[in-house]
N, C-alpha and C positions, 0 to 999 in steps of 0.2 A: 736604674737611673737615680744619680743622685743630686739634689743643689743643697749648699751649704750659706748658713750663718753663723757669721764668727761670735764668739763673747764679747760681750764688752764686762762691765765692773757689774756684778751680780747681789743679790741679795734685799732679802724685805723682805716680812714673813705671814704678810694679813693683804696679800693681792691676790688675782685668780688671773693664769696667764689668759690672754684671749690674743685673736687673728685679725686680723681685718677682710674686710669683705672683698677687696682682689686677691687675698691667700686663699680665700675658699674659689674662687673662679680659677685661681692658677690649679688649686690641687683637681680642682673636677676638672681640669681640663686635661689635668695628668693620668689619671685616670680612665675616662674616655677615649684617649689616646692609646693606651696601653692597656690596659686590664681594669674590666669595672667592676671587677668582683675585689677588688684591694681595695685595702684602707692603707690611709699616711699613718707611719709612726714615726714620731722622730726620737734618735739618741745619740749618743756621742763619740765623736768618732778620734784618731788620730790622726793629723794633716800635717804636712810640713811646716806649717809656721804657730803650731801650737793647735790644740784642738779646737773642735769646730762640732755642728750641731748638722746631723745626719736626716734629709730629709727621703725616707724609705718608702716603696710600695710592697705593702706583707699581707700573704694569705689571711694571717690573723693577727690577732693582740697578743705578746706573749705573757705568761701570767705574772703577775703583779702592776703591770701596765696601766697609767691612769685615761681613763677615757675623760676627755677635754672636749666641750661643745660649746659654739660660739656661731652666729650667723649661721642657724641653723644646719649646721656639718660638724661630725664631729673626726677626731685623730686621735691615735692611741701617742700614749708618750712615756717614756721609759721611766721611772718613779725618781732615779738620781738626776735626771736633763727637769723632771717639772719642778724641782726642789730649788732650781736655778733659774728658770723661765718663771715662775709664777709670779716673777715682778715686772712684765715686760708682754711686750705685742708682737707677735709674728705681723710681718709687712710684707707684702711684693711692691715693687717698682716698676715693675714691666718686664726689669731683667733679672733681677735675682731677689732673695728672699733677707731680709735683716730686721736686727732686732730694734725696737723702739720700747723706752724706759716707758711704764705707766706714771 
Protein backbone atom coordinates (compact mmCIF):
# COMPACT_ATOMS: atom_id res chain seq x y z
CA UNK A 1 0.00 0.00 0.00
CA UNK A 2 1.30 3.10 -1.15
CA UNK A 3 0.30 7.17 -0.71
CA UNK A 4 2.37 9.57 -2.23
CA UNK A 5 3.68 13.24 -1.81
CA UNK A 6 4.92 15.09 -4.60
CA UNK A 7 8.20 17.68 -4.38
CA UNK A 8 7.82 20.77 -4.37
CA UNK A 9 11.17 23.36 -4.34
CA UNK A 10 13.67 21.57 -1.72
CA UNK A 11 16.48 22.57 0.29
CA UNK A 12 17.74 24.27 3.66
CA UNK A 13 20.30 22.57 5.62
CA UNK A 14 19.86 23.45 9.71
CA UNK A 15 15.89 21.99 9.88
CA UNK A 16 14.82 18.65 11.23
CA UNK A 17 11.91 17.22 9.07
CA UNK A 18 8.87 16.55 11.39
CA UNK A 19 4.94 15.21 10.90
CA UNK A 20 2.24 16.45 12.23
CA UNK A 21 0.04 14.74 14.45
CA UNK A 22 -2.78 13.44 11.95
CA UNK A 23 0.34 11.73 9.98
CA UNK A 24 0.92 9.82 13.08
CA UNK A 25 -3.06 8.88 13.39
CA UNK A 26 -3.02 8.21 9.47
CA UNK A 27 0.22 5.93 9.82
CA UNK A 28 -1.15 4.04 12.97
CA UNK A 29 -3.97 3.67 11.48
CA UNK A 30 -2.09 2.12 8.59
CA UNK A 31 -0.72 -0.09 10.32
CA UNK A 32 -3.33 -1.50 12.63
CA UNK A 33 -5.11 -2.02 9.51
CA UNK A 34 -2.53 -4.09 7.90
CA UNK A 35 0.23 -5.28 9.74
CA UNK A 36 1.37 -3.96 13.31
CA UNK A 37 4.63 -5.35 13.43
CA UNK A 38 5.80 -2.60 10.36
CA UNK A 39 7.13 0.40 10.38
CA UNK A 40 6.58 3.51 7.69
CA UNK A 41 9.64 4.10 5.59
CA UNK A 42 9.50 6.52 3.13
CA UNK A 43 11.75 6.91 -0.21
CA UNK A 44 11.58 7.82 -3.56
CA UNK A 45 10.01 6.45 -5.97
CA UNK A 46 9.35 7.03 -10.11
CA UNK A 47 5.83 8.22 -11.13
CA UNK A 48 4.58 9.38 -14.18
CA UNK A 49 4.65 13.08 -13.65
CA UNK A 50 8.05 13.21 -12.13
CA UNK A 51 9.09 11.67 -8.88
CA UNK A 52 7.39 11.44 -5.82
CA UNK A 53 7.94 10.30 -2.08
CA UNK A 54 6.96 6.64 -1.30
CA UNK A 55 5.16 6.09 1.71
CA UNK A 56 5.94 2.13 2.48
CA UNK A 57 5.02 -0.64 5.27
CA UNK A 58 8.63 -2.60 5.75
CA UNK A 59 9.54 -5.59 8.07
CA UNK A 60 12.50 -3.42 9.01
CA UNK A 61 14.73 -0.32 8.52
CA UNK A 62 17.09 -0.97 5.74
CA UNK A 63 20.65 -0.12 6.81
CA UNK A 64 21.82 3.38 6.48
CA UNK A 65 18.03 4.44 7.05
CA UNK A 66 17.56 7.49 9.32
CA UNK A 67 15.11 7.02 12.21
CA UNK A 68 12.93 10.25 12.42
CA UNK A 69 10.63 10.69 15.66
CA UNK A 70 8.14 13.29 15.98
CA UNK A 71 4.66 13.22 18.23
CA UNK A 72 5.91 10.56 19.81
CA UNK A 73 6.13 7.78 16.47
CA UNK A 74 8.89 7.27 14.84
CA UNK A 75 9.52 6.23 10.64
CA UNK A 76 12.46 5.02 9.01
CA UNK A 77 13.57 7.36 6.03
CA UNK A 78 15.81 6.67 3.27
CA UNK A 79 19.10 8.89 3.93
CA UNK A 80 18.91 10.68 0.15
CA UNK A 81 14.55 11.42 0.67
CA UNK A 82 15.79 13.08 4.57
CA UNK A 83 18.47 15.18 2.79
CA UNK A 84 15.37 16.66 0.95
CA UNK A 85 12.49 16.58 3.63
CA UNK A 86 14.46 17.84 6.47
CA UNK A 87 13.26 21.30 5.43
CA UNK A 88 9.54 20.46 5.38
CA UNK A 89 6.46 18.82 7.39
CA UNK A 90 4.74 15.60 6.40
CA UNK A 91 0.91 16.59 6.66
CA UNK A 92 -2.40 14.37 6.05
CA UNK A 93 -5.59 16.26 5.15
CA UNK A 94 -7.91 13.45 5.66
CA UNK A 95 -7.06 12.27 2.10
CA UNK A 96 -3.65 12.29 1.15
CA UNK A 97 -0.37 12.98 2.51
CA UNK A 98 1.73 16.48 1.27
CA UNK A 99 4.41 18.29 2.03
CA UNK A 100 4.37 21.81 4.00
CA UNK A 101 7.73 24.21 3.96
CA UNK A 102 8.95 24.76 7.69
Amino acid sequence: MHSYAYMQNLKKEDRKMKFSKEVVKEFKNMLKENEKDKKIRISLSKGCCGPSFSFDMVEKEIEGDIKVEDNDFAIWVDPAVYDLLKDFSIEFDGNQFFLQKL
